[in-house]
C-alpha positions as CSV (number, residue, x, y, z in Angstrom):
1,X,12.9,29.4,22.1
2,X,12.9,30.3,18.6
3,X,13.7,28.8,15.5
4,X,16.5,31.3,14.8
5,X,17.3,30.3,18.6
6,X,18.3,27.0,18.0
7,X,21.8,25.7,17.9
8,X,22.9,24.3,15.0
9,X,23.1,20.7,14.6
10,X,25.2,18.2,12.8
11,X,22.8,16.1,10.0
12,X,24.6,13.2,8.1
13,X,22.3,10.9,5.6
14,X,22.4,8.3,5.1
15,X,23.3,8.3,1.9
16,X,26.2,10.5,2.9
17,X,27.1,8.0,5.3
18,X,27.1,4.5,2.9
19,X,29.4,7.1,0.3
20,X,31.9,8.0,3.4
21,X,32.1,4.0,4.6
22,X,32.8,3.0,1.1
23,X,35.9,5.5,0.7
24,X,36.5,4.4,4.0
25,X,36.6,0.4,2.6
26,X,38.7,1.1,-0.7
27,X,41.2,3.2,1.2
28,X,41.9,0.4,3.1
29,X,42.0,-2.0,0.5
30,X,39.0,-3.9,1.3
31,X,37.3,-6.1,-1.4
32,X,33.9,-5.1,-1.0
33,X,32.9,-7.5,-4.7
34,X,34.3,-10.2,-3.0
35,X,32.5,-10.0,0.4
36,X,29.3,-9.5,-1.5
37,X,29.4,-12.3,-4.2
38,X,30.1,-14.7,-1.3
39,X,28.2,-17.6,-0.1
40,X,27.1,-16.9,3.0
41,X,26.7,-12.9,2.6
42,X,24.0,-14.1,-0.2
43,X,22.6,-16.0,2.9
44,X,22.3,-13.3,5.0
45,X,20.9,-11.1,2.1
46,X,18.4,-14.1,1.5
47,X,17.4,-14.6,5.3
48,X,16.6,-10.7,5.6
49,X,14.6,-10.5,2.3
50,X,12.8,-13.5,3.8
51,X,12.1,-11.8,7.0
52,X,11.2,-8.8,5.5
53,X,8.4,-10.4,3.0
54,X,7.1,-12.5,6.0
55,X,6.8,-9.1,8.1
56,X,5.0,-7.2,5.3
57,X,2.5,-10.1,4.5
58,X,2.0,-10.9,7.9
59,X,1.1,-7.1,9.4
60,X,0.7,-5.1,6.7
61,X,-0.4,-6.6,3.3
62,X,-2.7,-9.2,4.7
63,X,-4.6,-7.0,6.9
64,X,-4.9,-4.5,4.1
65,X,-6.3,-6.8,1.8
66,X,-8.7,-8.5,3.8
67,X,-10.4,-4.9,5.0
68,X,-10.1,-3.7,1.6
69,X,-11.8,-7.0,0.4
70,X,-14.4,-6.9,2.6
71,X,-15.3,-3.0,2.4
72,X,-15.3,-3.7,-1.5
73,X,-18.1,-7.0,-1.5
74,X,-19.9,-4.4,0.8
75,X,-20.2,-1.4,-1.3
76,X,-21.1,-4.3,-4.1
77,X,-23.9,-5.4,-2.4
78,X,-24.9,-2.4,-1.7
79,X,-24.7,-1.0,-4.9
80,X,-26.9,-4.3,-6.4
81,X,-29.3,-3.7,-4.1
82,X,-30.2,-0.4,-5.0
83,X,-30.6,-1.0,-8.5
84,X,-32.6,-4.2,-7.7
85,X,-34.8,-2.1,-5.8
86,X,-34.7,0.4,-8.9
87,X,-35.7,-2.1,-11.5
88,X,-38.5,-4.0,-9.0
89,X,-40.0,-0.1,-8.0
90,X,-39.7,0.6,-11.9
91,X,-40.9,-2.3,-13.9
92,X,-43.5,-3.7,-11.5
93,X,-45.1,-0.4,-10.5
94,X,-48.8,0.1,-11.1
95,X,-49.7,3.0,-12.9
96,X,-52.5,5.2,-11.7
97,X,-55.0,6.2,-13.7
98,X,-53.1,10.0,-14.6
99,X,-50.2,7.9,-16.0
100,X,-52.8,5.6,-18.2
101,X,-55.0,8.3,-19.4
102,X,-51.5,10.2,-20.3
103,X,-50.3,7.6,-22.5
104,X,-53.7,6.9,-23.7
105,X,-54.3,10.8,-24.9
């Protein structure tokens, strides 16, 4: 089928959808301040925020940063040891005798 082929669908966001259950609420007169300054709706708020930290430290952020840590002392070490090699290849090379006689000249 094509695209053109398709039947048409029905798409509602959810944005769309919070507006139309709130017109919904204040058409029937519900207090939605009320339900959300109370007690235990703050506890539910509090458990979820809770659960939702614990989730993203526990399989996402922590993972993250230990691989990122790790690949980071890596290219670190690798990086020193290059210009370690650099400075012992540079400052305790021999010159031969072209370099001596060309400073010499």
């Amino acid at each position: 089928m094509d695209k053109d082929e398709r039947k048409p669908r029905l798409h509602i966001h959810i944005g769309g959808l919070v507006i139309i259950i709130i017109i919904v609420l204040v058409l029937f007169k519900f207090d939605i301040k009320s339900k959300i300054n109370s007690p235990q709706f703050q506890k539910n708020v509090t458990y979820v925020e809770d659960q939702v930290k614990g989730l993203w430290q526990k399989y996402i952020s922590g993972p993250l940063r230990s691989k990122t840590g790790d690949m980071f002392i890596d290219v670190t070490n690798q990086g020193l040891k290059k210009i370690q090699d650099n400075f012992t290849n540079n400052v305790f090379k021999t010159p031969t005798e072209d370099t001596v006689n060309k400073i010499t000249n």
